[in-house]
N, C-alpha and C positions, 0 to 999 in steps of 0.2 A: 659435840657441837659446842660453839663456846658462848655464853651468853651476859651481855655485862647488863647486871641491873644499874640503871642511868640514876634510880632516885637513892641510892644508897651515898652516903658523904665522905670523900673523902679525910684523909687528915693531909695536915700541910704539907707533907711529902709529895703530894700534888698539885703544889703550886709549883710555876715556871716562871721563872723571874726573866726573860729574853724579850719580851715586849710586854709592852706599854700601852695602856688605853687613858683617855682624857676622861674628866668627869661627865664633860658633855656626852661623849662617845659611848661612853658606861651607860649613862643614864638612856640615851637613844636606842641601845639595843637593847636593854632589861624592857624598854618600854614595846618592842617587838618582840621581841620573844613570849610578854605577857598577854600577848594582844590573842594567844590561842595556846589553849590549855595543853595540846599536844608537842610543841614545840619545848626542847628539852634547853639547846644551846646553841651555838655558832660553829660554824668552822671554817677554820680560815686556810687559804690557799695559793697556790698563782697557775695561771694559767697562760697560755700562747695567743698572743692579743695584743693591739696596737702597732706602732711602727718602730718600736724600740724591740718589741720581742715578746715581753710578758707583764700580765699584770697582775696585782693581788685581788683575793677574790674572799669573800665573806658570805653563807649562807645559813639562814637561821636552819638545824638541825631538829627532824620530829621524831620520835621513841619508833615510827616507823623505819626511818634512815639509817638506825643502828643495824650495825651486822652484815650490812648488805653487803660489803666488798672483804668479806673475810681473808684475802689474800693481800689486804694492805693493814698494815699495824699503824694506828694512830694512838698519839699521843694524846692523851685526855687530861683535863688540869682545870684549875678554877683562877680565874682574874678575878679579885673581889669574888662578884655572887656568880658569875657569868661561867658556864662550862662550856668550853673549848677545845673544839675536835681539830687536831693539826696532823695530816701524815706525815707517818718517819720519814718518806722521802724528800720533802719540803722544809722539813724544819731547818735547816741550814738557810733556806732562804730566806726566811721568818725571824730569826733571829734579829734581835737591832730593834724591830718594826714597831712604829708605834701609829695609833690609828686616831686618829680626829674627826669628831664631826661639828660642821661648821653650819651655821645656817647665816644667810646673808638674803635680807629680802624674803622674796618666795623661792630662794634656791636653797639647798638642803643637802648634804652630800657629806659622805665618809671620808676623810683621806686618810691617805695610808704615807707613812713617811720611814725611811730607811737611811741612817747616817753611812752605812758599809754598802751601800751600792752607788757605785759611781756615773755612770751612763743611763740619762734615763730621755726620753723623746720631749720634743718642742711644750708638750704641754702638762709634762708633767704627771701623765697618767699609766706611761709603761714605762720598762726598762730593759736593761740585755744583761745578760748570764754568761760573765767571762771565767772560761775553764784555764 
């Protein structure tokens, strides 16, 4: 059975330099993440969604969530302070991504931005996956 201890520190060989978080963006999800002691890091993803095809997706990760899909190998790595669970099958689409978070008003929102993806829907929140 394989089991990764989450609080153990990497060295910089696991760091990923293919995206990019803003300081706001940093400081918005250390600030969620810290909001509950079990929650370990993020992981970021895309999924099948809107009218372009697919969208990225980001969920805070708990020491419970580890392990569970042991037939998908993710990539583990640290942004700054921030650990980051990415599947191997996705990382290709991840690559480029850099993610923002913007507050305007009482609106509040993540965006996610990609210079290598060309085709994305009216408003800017999905995109399509040309093979």
């Amino acid at each position: 059975m394989n089991k990764i201890d989450i609080d153990t520190c990497f060295s910089n060989k696991n760091v990923w330099k293919k995206i990019s978080i803003t300081d706001s963006a940093v400081k918005q999800i250390l600030f969620l993440i810290n909001k509950d002691p079990n929650n370990k890091g993020i992981k970021l993803g895309i999924k099948k969604s809107g009218c372009a095809g697919f969208r990225y997706t980001m969920k805070l990760i708990k020491h419970s969530d580890l392990n569970k899909n042991n037939d998908i190998k993710e990539i583990i790595f640290f942004y700054k302070s921030i650990l980051i669970y990415i599947s191997s099958k996705e990382i290709s689409f991840l690559e480029g991504l850099k993610i923002d978070f913007i507050e305007n008003n009482i609106n509040k929102i993540f965006k996610f931005y990609n210079a290598k993806l060309e085709t994305f829907c009216g408003c800017g929140e999905s995109f399509s996956i040309n093979n």
